[in-house]
MARNULUM-119624 format. One record per residue (C-alpha): residue number from 1; residue in one letter; chain; z, y, x. Coordinates in pm, whole numbers. Example, Ala and Ser with C-alpha at 12.3 -4.5 7.8 and 13.67 -1.06 7.14 Angstrom:
MARNULUM-119624
<1 a A <780 -450 1230>>;
<2 s A <714 -106 1367>>;
***
This chain:
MARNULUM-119624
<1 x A <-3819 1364 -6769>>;
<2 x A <-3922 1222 -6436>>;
<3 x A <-3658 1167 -6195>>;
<4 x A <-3585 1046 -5852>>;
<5 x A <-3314 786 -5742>>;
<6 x A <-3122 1051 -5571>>;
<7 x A <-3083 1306 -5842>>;
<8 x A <-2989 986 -6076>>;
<9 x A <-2693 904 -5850>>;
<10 x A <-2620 1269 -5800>>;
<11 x A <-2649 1390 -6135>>;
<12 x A <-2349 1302 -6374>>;
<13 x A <-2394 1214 -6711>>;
<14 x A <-2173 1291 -7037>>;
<15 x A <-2073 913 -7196>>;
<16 x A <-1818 1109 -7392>>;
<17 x A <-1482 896 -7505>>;
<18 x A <-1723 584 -7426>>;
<19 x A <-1515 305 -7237>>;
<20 x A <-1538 256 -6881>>;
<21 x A <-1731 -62 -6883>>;
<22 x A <-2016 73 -7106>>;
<23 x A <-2032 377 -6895>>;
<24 x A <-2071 147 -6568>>;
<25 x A <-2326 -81 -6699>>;
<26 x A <-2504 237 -6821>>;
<27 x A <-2512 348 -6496>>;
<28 x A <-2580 4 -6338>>;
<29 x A <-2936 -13 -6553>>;
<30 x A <-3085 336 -6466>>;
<31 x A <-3188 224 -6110>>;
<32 x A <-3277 -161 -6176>>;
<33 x A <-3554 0 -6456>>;
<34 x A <-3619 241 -6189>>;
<35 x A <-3694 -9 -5930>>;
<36 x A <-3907 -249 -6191>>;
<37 x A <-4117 33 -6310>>;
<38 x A <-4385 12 -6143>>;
<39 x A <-4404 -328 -6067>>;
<40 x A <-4590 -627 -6323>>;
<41 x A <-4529 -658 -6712>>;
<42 x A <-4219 -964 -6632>>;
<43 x A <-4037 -668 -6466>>;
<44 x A <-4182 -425 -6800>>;
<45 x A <-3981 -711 -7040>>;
<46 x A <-3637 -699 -6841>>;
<47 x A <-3640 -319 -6829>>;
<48 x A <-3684 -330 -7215>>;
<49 x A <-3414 -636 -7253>>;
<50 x A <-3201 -335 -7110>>;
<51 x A <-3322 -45 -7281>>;
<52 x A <-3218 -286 -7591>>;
<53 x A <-2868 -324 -7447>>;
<54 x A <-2813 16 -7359>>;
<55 x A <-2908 152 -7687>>;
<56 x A <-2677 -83 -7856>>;
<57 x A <-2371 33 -7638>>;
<58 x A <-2481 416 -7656>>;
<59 x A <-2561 468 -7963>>;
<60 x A <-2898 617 -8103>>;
<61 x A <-2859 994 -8031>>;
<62 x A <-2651 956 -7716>>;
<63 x A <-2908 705 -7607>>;
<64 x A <-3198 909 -7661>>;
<65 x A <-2986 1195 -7407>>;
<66 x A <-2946 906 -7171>>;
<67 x A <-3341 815 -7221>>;
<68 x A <-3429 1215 -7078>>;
<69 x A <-3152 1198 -6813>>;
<70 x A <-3225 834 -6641>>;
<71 x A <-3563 720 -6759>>;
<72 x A <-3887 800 -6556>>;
<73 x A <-4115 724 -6871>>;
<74 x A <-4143 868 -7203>>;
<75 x A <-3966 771 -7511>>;
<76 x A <-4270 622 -7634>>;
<77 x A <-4278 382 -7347>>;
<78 x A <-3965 323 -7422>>;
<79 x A <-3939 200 -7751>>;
<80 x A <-4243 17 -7649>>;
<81 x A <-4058 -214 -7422>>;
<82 x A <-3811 -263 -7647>>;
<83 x A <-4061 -424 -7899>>;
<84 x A <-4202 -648 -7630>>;
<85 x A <-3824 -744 -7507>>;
<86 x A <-3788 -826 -7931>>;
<87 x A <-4075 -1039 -7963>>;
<88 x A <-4051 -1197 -7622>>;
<89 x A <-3695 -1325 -7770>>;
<90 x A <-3888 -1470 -8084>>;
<91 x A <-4108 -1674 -7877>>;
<92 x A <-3985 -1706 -7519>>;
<93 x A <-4201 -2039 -7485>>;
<94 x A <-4518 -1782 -7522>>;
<95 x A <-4382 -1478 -7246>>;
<96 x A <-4650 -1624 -6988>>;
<97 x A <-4956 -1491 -7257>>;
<98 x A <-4770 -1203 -7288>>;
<99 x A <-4779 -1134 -6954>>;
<100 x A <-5157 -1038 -7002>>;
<101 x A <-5146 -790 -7263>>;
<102 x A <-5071 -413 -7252>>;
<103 x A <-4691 -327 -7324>>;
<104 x A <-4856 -76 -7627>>;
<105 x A <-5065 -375 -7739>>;
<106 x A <-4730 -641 -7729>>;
<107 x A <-4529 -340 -7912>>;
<108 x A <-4756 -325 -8212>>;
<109 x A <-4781 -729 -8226>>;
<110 x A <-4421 -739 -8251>>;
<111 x A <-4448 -595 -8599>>;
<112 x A <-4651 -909 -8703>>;
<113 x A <-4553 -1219 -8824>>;
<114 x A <-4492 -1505 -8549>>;
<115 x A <-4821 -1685 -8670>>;
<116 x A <-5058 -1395 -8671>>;
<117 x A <-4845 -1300 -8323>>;
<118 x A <-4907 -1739 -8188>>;
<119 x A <-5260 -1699 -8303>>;
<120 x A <-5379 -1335 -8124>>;
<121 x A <-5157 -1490 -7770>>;
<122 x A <-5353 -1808 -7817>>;
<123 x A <-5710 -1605 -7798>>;
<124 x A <-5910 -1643 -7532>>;
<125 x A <-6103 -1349 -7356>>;
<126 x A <-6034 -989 -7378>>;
<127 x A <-5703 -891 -7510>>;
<128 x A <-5707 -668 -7826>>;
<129 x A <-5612 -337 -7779>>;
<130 x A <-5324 -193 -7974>>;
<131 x A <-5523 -29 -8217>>;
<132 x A <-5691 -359 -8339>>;
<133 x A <-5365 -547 -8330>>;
<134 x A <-5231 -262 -8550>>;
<135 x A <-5523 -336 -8789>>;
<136 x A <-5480 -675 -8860>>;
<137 x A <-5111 -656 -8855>>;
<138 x A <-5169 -413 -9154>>;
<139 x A <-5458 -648 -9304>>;
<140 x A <-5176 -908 -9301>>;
<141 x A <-4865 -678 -9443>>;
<142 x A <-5136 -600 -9685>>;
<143 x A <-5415 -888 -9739>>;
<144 x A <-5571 -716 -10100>>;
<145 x A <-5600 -381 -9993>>;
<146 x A <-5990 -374 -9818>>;
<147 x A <-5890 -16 -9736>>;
<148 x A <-5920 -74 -9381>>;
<149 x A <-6286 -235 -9396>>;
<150 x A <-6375 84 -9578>>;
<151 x A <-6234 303 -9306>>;
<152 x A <-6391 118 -9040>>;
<153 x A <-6714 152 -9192>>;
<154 x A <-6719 494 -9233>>;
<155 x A <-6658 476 -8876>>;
<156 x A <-6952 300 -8790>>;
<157 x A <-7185 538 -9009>>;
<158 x A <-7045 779 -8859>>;
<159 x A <-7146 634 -8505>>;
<160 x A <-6799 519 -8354>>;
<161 x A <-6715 211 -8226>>;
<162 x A <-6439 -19 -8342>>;
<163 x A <-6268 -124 -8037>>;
<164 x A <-5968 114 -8011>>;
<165 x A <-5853 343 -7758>>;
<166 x A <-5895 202 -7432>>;
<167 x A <-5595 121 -7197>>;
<168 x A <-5696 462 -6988>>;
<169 x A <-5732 636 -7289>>;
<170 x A <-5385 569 -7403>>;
<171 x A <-5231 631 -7073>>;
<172 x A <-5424 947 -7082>>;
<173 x A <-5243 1067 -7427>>;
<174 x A <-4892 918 -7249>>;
<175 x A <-4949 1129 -6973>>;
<176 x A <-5041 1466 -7192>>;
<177 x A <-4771 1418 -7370>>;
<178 x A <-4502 1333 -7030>>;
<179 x A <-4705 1695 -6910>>;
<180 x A <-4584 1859 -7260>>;
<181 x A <-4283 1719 -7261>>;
<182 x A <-4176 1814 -6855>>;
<183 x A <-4322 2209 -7011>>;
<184 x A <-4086 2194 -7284>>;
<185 x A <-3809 2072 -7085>>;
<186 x A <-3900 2336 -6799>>;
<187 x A <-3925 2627 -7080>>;
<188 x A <-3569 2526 -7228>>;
<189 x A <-3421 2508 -6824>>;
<190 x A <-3534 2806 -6754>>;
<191 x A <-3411 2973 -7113>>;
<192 x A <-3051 2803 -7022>>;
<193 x A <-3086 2952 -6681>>;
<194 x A <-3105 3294 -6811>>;
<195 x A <-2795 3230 -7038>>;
<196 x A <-2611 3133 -6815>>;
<197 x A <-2714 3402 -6567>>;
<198 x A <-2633 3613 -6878>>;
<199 x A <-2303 3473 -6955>>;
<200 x A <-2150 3506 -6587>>;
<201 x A <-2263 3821 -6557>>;
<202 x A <-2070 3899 -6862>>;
<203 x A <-1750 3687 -6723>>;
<204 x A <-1800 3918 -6398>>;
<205 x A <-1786 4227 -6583>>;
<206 x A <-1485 4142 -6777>>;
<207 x A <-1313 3981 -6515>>;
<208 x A <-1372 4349 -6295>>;
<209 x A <-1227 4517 -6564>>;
<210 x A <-952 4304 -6623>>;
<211 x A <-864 4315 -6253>>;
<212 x A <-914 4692 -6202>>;
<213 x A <-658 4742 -6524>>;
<214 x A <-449 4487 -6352>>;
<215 x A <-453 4671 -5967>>;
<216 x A <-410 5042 -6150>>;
<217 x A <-61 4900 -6302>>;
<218 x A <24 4722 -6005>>;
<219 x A <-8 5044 -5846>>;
<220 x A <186 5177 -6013>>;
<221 x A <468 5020 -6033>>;
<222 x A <413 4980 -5650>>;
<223 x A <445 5361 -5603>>;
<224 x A <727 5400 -5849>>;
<225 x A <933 5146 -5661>>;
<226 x A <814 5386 -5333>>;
<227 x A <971 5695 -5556>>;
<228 x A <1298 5474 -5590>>;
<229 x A <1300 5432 -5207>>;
<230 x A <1233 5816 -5143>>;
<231 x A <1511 5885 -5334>>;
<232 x A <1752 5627 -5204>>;
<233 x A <1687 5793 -4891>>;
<234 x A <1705 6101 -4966>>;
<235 x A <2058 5965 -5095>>;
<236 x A <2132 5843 -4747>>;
<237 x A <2039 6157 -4585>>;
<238 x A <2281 6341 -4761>>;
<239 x A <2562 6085 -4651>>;
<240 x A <2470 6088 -4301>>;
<241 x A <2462 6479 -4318>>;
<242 x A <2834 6471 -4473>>;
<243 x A <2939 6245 -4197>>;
<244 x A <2781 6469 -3931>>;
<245 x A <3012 6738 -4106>>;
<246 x A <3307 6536 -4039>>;
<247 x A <3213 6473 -3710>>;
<248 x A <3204 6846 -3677>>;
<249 x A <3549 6858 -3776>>;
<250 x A <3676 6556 -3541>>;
<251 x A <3479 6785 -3245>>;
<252 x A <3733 7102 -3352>>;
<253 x A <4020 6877 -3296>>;
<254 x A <3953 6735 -3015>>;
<255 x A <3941 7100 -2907>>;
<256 x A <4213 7238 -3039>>;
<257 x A <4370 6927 -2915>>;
<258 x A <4261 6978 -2516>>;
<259 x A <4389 7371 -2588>>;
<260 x A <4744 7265 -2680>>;
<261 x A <4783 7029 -2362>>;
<262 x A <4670 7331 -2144>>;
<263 x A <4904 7525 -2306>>;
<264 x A <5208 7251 -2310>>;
<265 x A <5133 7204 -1935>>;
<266 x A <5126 7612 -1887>>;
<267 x A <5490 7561 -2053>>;
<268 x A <5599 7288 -1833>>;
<269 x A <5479 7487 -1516>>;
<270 x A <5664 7777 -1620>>;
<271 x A <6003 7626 -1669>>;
<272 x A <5987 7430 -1331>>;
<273 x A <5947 7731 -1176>>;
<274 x A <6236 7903 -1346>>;
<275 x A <6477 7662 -1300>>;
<276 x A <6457 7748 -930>>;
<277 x A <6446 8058 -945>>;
<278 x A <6725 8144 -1175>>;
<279 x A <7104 8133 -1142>>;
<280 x A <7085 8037 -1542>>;
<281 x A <6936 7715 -1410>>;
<282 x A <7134 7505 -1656>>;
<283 x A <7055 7748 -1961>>;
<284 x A <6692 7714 -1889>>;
<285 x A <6708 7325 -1864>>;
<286 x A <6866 7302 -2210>>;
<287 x A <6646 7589 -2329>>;
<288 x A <6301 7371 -2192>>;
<289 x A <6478 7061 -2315>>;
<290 x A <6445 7237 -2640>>;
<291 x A <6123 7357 -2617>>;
<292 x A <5997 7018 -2488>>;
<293 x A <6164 6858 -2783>>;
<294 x A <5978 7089 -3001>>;
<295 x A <5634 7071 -2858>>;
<296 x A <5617 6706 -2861>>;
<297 x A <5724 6693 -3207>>;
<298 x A <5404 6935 -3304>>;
<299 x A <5197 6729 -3011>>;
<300 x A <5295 6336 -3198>>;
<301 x A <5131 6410 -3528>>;
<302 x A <4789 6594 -3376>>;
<303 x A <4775 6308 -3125>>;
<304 x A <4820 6047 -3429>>;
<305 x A <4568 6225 -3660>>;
<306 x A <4347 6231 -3396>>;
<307 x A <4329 5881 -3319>>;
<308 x A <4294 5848 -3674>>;
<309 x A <4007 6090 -3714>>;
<310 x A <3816 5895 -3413>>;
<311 x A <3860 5541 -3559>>;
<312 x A <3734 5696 -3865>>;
<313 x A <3371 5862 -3684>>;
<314 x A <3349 5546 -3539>>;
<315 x A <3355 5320 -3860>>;
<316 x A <3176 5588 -4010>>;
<317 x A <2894 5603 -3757>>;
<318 x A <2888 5218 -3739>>;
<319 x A <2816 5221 -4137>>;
<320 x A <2604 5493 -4120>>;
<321 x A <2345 5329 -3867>>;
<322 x A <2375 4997 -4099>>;
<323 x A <2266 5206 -4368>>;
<324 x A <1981 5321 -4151>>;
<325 x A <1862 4987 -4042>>;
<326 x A <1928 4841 -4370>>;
<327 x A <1691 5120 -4534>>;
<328 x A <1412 5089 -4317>>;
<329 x A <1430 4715 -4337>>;
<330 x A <1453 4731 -4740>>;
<331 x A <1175 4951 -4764>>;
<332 x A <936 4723 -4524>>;
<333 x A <1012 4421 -4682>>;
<334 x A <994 4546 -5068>>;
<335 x A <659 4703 -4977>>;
<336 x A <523 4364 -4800>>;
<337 x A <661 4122 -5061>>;
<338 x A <521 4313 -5327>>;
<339 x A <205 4385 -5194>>;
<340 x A <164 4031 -5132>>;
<341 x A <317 3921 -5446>>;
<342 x A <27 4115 -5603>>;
<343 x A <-242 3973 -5388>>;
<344 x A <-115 3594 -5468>>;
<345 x A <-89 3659 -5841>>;
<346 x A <-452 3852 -5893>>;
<347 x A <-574 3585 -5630>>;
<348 x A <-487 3303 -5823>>;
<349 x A <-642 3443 -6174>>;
<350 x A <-888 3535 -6008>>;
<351 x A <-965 3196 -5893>>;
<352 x A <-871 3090 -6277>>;
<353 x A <-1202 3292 -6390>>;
<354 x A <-1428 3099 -6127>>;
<355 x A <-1473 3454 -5925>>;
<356 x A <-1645 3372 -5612>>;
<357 x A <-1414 3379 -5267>>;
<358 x A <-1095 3442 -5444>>;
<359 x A <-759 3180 -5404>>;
<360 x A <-386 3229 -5397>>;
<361 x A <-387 3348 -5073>>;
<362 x A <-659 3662 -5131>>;
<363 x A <-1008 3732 -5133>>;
<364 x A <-1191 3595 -4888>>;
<365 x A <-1538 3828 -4795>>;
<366 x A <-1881 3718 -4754>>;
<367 x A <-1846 3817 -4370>>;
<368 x A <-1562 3570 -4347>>;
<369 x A <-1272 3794 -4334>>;
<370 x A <-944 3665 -4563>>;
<371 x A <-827 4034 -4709>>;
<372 x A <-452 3935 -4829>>;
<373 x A <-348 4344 -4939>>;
<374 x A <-484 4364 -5278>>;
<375 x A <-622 4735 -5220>>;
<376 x A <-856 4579 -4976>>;
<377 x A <-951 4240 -5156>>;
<378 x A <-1014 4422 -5471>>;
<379 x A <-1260 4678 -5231>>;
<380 x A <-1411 4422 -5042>>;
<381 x A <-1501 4204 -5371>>;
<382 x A <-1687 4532 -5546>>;
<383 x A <-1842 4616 -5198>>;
<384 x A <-1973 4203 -5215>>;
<385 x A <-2106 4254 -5558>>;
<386 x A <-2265 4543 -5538>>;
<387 x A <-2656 4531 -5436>>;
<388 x A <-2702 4460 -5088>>;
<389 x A <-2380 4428 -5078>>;
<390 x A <-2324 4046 -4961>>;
<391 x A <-2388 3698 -4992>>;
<392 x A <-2236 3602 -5285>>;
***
């Protein structure tokens, strides 16, 4: 039950739904009983005035929590110094014989009467123990019974004394039973220790589960979405391999194209030549006339659908690299958002079950490394767990 200062500030207590201001001057009274202690019985009588109060504000059982949390003594001490506080606010004019007695021998007086209690403070000598002042509070609760001579002389034939325990005797018992007390206390710490050593481990091996279930679907889907993206681009491929087709084509034209101009400037040559040579110079002229005429109406329409065919590769080509880009880009950023996605939302449940070095940004190793892919944080956090693995 013993505690220091330190672990009384550092240690938080349950009040419950109890109001603020009962919780505060709960708190305010641990370290003023602390500090009286072990000083003189004046300092005994406050700490039991608020022992009194406390008890009143906690309640019995909560106060008797608040007794093993806060108080260094036992709860016999205790609810000794709460009789003294009681009887010292009987008599107050009679606190300076009090001061004399034992806080054990004070606790049984305040059971008696206030003139049996005036008449033992007004005694002389040795104080009574508590076991006397027990006796002839009970002699005075019950004045016809001689039961207690009889017991005390069977005492005396038997060879013992009547004088009581003896102020190191009782703090002897008060001790033994602090000792037994601080055993019990350590036996049911260590018994909650292993529960709770139990129930993590439990929490651990559910929340492994839970998270290797989760990563396997994640996966999943992950790698279906990569099927999707195969075949999208498988889809593109075939495009682009049409539209190297065409451009195929367009190449044939252009050709066939270039052959027709040789062969329409082979014409032109030709003609020239026979004009001068001729004496049907004029029939010729009209004849290439003719021919001319003829040529460039076949020569119009393959120039025009060529043009057309070129500013078609062209827009074609332009789409079909924006398609490229666009895949490549698609596929990046679907795989990182997703993967990361992932990460964040195992991360933060993760951190929802109290696992060790998770958050909403990943799992964070015991060598200090933040793993935000979730194949690795989920790898790393086994490796951690394992034996010898890490720190945690």
């Amino acid at each position: 039950m013993t505690q220091t200062i330190e672990q009384i500030q550092t240690n938080s207590f349950d009040y419950g739904n109890l109001p603020p201001e009962v919780v505060e001057a709960a708190e305010a009274t641990a370290p003023r009983i602390h500090n009286r202690f072990k000083s003189v019985t004046r300092q005994q009588i406050e700490n039991g005035f608020d022992l009194i109060e406390t008890k009143a504000r906690l309640g019995k059982a909560l106060f008797r929590l608040w007794l093993d949390r806060y108080f260094e003594g036992s709860e016999y001490l205790a609810r000794n110094l709460m009789k003294v506080a009681s009887l010292v606010q009987r008599m107050p004019q009679l606190m300076e014989q009090m001061l004399e007695w034992t806080p054990s021998a004070l606790a049984a007086l305040s059971g008696a009467s206030d003139k049996l209690a005036q008449e033992l403070l007004a005694q002389s000598g040795d104080r009574p123990t508590a076991k006397a002042v027990k006796q002839r509070v009970r002699q005075e609760r019950n004045p016809g019974k001689p039961e207690a001579k009889k017991k005390a002389a069977r005492r005396k034939t038997d060879g013992e004394s009547d004088r009581g325990f003896s102020e190191e005797e009782v703090q002897e018992k008060i001790a033994a039973a602090i000792a037994e007390r601080e055993k019990e206390l350590e036996r049911s710490r260590i018994e909650q220790e292993k529960q709770i050593q139990q129930h993590a481990a439990e929490v651990y091996q559910q929340a492994r589960d839970e998270a290797l279930l989760a990563a396997q679907a994640e996966i999943a889907q992950a790698q279906e979405m990569r099927a999707q993206l195969v075949a999208s681009n498988a889809r593109l491929a075939e495009q682009l391999q049409a539209k190297e087709g065409e451009l195929e084509r367009v190449k044939d034209l252009q050709q066939e194209n270039e052959r027709l101009c040789d062969r329409v400037a082979q014409l032109e040559s030709t003609l020239e030549q026979s004009v001068g040579e001729s004496w049907q110079g004029t029939f010729n002229q009209q004849a290439a006339k003719v021919v001319n005429e003829e040529l460039e109406q076949a020569y119009e329409p393959l120039v025009e659908k060529l043009e057309q065919m070129t500013q078609r590769v062209a827009q074609q080509e332009e789409e079909l690299n924006r398609y490229r880009e666009l895949s490549a880009a698609q596929e990046e950023q679907l795989v990182s958002e997703e993967a990361f996605a992932l990460a964040s939302d195992f991360g933060q449940l993760a951190e929802t079950l109290e696992l060790p070095g998770w958050s909403g940004r990943g799992y964070r190793a015991s060598d200090g490394m933040l793993y935000k892919n979730l194949i690795s944080a989920i790898a790393h956090f086994i490796r951690d767990f394992q034996p010898g693995g890490g720190e945690y």
